[in-house]
mmCIF file as gemmi writes it, N, C-alpha and C atoms, coordinates in Angstrom:
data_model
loop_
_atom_site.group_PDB
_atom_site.id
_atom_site.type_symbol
_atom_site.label_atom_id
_atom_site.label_alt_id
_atom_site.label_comp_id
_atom_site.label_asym_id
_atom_site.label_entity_id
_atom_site.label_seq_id
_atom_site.pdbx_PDB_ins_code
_atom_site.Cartn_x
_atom_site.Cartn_y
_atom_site.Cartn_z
_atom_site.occupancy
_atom_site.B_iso_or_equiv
_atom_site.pdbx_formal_charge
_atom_site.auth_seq_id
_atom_site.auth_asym_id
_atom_site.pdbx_PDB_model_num
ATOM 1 N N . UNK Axp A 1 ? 111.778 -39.314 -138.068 1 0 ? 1 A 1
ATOM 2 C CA . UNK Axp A 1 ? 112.576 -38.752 -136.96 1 0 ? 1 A 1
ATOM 3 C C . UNK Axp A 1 ? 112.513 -39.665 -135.724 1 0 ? 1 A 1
ATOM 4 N N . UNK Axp A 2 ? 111.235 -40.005 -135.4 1 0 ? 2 A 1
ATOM 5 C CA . UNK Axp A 2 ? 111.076 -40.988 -134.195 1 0 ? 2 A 1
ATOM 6 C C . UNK Axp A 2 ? 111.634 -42.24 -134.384 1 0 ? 2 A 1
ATOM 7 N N . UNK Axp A 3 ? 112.272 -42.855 -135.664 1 0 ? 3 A 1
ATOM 8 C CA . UNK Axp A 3 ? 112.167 -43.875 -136.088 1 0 ? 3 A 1
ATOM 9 C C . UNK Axp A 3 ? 113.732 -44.135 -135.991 1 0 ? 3 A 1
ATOM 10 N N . UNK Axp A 4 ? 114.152 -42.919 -136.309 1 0 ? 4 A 1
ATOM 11 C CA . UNK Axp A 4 ? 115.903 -42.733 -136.024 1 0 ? 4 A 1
ATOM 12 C C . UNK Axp A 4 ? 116.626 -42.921 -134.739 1 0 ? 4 A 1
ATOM 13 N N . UNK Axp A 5 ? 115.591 -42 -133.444 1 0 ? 5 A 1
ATOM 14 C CA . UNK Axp A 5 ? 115.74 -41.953 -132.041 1 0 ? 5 A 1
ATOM 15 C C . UNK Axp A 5 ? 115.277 -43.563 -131.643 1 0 ? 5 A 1
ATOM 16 N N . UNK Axp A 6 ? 114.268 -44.285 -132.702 1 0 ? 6 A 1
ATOM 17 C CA . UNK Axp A 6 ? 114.448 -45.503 -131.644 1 0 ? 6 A 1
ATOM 18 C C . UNK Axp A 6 ? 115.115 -46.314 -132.132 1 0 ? 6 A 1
ATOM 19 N N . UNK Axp A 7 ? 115.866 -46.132 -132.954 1 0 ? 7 A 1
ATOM 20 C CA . UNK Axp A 7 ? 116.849 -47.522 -134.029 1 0 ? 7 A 1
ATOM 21 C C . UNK Axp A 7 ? 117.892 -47.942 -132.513 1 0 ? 7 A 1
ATOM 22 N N . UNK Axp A 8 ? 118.752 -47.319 -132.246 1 0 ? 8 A 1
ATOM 23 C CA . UNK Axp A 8 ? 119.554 -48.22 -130.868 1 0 ? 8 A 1
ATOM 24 C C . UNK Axp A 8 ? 118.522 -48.518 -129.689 1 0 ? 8 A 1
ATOM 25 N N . UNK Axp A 9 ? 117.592 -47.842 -128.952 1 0 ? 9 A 1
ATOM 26 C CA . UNK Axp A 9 ? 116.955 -48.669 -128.355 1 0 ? 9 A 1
ATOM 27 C C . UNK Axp A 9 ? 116.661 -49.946 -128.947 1 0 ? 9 A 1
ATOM 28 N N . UNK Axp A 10 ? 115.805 -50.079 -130.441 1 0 ? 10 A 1
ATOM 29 C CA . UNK Axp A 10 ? 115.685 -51.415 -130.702 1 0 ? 10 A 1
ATOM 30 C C . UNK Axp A 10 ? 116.395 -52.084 -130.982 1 0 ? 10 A 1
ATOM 31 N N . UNK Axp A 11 ? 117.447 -51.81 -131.223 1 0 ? 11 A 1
ATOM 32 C CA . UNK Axp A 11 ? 118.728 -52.226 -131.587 1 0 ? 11 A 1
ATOM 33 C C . UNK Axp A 11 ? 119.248 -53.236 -130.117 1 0 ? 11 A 1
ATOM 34 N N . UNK Axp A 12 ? 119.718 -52.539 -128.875 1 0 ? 12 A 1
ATOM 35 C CA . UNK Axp A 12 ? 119.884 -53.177 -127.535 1 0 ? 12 A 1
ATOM 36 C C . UNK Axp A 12 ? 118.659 -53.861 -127.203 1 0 ? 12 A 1
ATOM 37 N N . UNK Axp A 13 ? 117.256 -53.901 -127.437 1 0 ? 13 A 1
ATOM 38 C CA . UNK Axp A 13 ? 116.365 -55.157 -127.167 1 0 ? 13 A 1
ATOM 39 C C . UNK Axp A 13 ? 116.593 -56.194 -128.095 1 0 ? 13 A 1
ATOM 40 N N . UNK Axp A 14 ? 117.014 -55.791 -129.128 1 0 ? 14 A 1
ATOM 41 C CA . UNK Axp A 14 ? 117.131 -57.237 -130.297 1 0 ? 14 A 1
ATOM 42 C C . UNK Axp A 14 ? 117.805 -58.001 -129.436 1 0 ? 14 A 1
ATOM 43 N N . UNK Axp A 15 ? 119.478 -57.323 -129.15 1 0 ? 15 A 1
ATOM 44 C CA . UNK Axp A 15 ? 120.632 -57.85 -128.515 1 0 ? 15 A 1
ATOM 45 C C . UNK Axp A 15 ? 120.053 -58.414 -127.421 1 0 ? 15 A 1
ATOM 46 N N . UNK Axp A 16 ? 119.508 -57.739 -126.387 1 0 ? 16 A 1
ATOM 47 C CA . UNK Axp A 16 ? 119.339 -58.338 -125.5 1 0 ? 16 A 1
ATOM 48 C C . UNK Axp A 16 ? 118.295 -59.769 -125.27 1 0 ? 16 A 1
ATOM 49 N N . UNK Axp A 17 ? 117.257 -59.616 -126.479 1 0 ? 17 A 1
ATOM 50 C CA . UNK Axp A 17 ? 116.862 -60.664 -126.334 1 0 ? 17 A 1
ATOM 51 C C . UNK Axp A 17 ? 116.941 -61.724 -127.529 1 0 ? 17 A 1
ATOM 52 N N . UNK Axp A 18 ? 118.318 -61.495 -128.333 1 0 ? 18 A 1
ATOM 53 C CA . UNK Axp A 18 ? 119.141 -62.364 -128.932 1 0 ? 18 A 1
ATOM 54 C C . UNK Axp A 18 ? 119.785 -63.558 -127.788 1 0 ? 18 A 1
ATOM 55 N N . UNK Axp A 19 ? 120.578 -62.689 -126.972 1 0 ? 19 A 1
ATOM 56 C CA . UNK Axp A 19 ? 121.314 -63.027 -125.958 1 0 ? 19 A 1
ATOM 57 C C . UNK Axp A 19 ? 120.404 -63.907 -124.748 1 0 ? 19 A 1
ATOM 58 N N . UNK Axp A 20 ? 119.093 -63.535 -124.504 1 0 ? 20 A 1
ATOM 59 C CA . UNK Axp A 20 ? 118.226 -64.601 -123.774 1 0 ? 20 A 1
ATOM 60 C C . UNK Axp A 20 ? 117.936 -65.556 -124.448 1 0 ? 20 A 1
ATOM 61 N N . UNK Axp A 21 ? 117.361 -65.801 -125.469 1 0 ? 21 A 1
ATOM 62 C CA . UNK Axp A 21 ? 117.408 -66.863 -126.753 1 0 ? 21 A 1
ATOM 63 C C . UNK Axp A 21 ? 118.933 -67.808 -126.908 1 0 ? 21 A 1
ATOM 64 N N . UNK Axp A 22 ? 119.648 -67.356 -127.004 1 0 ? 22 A 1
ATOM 65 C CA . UNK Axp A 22 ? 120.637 -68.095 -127.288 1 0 ? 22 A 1
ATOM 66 C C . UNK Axp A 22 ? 120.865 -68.811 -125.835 1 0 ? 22 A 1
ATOM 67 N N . UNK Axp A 23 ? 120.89 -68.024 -124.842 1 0 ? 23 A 1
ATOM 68 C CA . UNK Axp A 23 ? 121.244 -68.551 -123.799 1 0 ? 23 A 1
ATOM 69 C C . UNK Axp A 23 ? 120.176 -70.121 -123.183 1 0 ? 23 A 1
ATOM 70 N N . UNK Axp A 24 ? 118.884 -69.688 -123.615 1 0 ? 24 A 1
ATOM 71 C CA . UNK Axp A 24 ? 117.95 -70.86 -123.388 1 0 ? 24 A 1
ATOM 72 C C . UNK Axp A 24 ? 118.233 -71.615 -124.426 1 0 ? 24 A 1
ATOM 73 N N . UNK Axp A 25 ? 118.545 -71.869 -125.592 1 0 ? 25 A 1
ATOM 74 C CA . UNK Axp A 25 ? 118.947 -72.68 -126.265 1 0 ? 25 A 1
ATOM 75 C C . UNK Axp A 25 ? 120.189 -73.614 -125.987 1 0 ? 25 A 1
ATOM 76 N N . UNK Axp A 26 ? 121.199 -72.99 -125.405 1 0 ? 26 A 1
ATOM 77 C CA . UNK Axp A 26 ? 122.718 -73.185 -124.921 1 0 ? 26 A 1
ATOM 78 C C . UNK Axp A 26 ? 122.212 -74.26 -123.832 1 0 ? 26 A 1
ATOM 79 N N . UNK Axp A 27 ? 121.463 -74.114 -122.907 1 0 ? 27 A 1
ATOM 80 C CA . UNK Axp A 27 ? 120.908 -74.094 -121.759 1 0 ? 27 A 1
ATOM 81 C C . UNK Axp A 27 ? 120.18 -75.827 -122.228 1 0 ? 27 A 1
ATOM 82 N N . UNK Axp A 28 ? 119.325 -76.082 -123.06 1 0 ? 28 A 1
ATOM 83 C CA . UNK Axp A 28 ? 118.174 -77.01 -123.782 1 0 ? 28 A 1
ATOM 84 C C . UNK Axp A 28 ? 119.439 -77.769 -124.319 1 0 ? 28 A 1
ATOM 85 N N . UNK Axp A 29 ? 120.469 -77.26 -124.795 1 0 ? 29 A 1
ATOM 86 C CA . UNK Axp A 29 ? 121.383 -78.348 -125.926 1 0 ? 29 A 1
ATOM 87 C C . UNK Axp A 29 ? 122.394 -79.432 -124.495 1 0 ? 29 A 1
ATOM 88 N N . UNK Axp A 30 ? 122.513 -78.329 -123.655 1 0 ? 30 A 1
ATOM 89 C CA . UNK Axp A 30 ? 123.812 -78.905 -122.788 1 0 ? 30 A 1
ATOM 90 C C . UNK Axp A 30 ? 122.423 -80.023 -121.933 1 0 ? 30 A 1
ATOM 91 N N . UNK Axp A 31 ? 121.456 -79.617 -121.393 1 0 ? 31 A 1
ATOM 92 C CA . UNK Axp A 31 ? 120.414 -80.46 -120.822 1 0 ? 31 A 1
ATOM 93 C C . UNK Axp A 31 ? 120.367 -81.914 -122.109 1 0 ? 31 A 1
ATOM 94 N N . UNK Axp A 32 ? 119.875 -81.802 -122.751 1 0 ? 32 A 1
ATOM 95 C CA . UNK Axp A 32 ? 120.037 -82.675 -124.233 1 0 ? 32 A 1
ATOM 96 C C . UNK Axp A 32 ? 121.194 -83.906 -123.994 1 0 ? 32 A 1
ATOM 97 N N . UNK Axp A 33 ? 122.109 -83.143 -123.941 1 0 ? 33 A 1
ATOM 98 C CA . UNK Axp A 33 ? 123.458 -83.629 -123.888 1 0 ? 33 A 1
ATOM 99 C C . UNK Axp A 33 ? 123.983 -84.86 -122.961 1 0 ? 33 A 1
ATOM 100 N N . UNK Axp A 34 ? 123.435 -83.938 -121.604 1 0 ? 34 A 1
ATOM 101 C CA . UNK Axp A 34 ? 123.888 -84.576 -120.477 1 0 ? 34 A 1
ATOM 102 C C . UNK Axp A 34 ? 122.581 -85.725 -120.151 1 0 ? 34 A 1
ATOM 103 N N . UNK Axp A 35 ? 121.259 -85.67 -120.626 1 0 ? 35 A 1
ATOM 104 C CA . UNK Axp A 35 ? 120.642 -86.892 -120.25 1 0 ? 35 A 1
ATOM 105 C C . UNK Axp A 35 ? 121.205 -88.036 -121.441 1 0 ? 35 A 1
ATOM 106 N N . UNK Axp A 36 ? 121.688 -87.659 -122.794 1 0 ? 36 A 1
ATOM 107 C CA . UNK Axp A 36 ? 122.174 -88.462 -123.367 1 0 ? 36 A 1
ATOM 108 C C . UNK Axp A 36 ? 123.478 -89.094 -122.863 1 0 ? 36 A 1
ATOM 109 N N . UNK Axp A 37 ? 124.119 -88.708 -122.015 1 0 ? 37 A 1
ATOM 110 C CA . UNK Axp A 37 ? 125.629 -89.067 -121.51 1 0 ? 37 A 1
ATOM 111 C C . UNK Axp A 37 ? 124.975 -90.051 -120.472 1 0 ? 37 A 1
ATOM 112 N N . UNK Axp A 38 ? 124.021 -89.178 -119.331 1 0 ? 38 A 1
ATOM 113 C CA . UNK Axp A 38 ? 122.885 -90.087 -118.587 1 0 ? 38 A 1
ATOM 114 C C . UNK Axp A 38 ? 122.399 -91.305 -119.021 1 0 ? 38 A 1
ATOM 115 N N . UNK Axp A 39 ? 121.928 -91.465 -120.665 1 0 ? 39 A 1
ATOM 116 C CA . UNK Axp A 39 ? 121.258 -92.953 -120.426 1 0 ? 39 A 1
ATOM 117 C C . UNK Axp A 39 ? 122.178 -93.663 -121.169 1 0 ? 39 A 1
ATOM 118 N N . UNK Axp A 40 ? 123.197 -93.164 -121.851 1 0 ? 40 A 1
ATOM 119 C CA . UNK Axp A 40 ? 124.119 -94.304 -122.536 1 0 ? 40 A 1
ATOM 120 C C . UNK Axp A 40 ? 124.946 -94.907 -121.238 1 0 ? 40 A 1
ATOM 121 N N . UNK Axp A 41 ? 124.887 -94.363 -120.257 1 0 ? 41 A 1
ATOM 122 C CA . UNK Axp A 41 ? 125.68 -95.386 -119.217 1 0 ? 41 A 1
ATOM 123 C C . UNK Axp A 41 ? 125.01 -95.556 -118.17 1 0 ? 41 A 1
ATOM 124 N N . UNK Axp A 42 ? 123.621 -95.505 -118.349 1 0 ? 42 A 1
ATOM 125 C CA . UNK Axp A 42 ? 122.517 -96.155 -117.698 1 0 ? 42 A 1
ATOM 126 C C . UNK Axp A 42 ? 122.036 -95.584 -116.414 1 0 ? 42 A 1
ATOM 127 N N . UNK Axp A 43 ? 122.359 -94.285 -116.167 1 0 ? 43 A 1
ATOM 128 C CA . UNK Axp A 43 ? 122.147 -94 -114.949 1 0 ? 43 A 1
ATOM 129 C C . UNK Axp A 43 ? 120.324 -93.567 -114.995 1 0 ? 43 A 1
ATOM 130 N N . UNK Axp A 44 ? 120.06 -93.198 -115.974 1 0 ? 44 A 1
ATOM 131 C CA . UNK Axp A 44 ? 119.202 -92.048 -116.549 1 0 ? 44 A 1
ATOM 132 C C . UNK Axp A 44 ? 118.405 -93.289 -116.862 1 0 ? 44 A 1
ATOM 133 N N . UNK Axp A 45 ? 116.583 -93.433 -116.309 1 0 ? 45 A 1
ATOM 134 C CA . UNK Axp A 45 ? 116.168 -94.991 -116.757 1 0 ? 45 A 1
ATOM 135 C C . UNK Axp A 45 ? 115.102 -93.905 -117.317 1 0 ? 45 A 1
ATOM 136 N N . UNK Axp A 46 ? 114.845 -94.208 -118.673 1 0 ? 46 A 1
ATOM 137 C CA . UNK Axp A 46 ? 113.395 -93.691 -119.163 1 0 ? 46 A 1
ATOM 138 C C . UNK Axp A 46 ? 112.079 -95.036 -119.342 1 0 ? 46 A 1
ATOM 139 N N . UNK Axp A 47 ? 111.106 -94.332 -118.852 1 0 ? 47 A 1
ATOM 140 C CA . UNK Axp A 47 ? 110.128 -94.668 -119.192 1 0 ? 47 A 1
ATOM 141 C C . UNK Axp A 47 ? 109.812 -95.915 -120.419 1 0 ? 47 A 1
């Protein structure tokens, strides 16, 4: 019975922290991205 009442609560934390996950990932790929755009035209000097 308790298990029924919490299926959509857990249901909207999955989502919601589907949706933080993806977003830090989204977040890590476009960062990724843009230091690679950064050092192929040299602005970006690594180490």
């Amino acid at each position: 019975m308790a298990l029924v009442l919490n299926a959509p609560v857990t249901a909207t934390a999955m989502v919601a922290i589907g949706k933080i996950i993806f977003k830090k990932l989204l977040f890590m790929i476009i960062k990724i991205k843009s230091d690679d755009l950064l050092f192929s035209t040299g602005f970006q000097s690594y180490p």
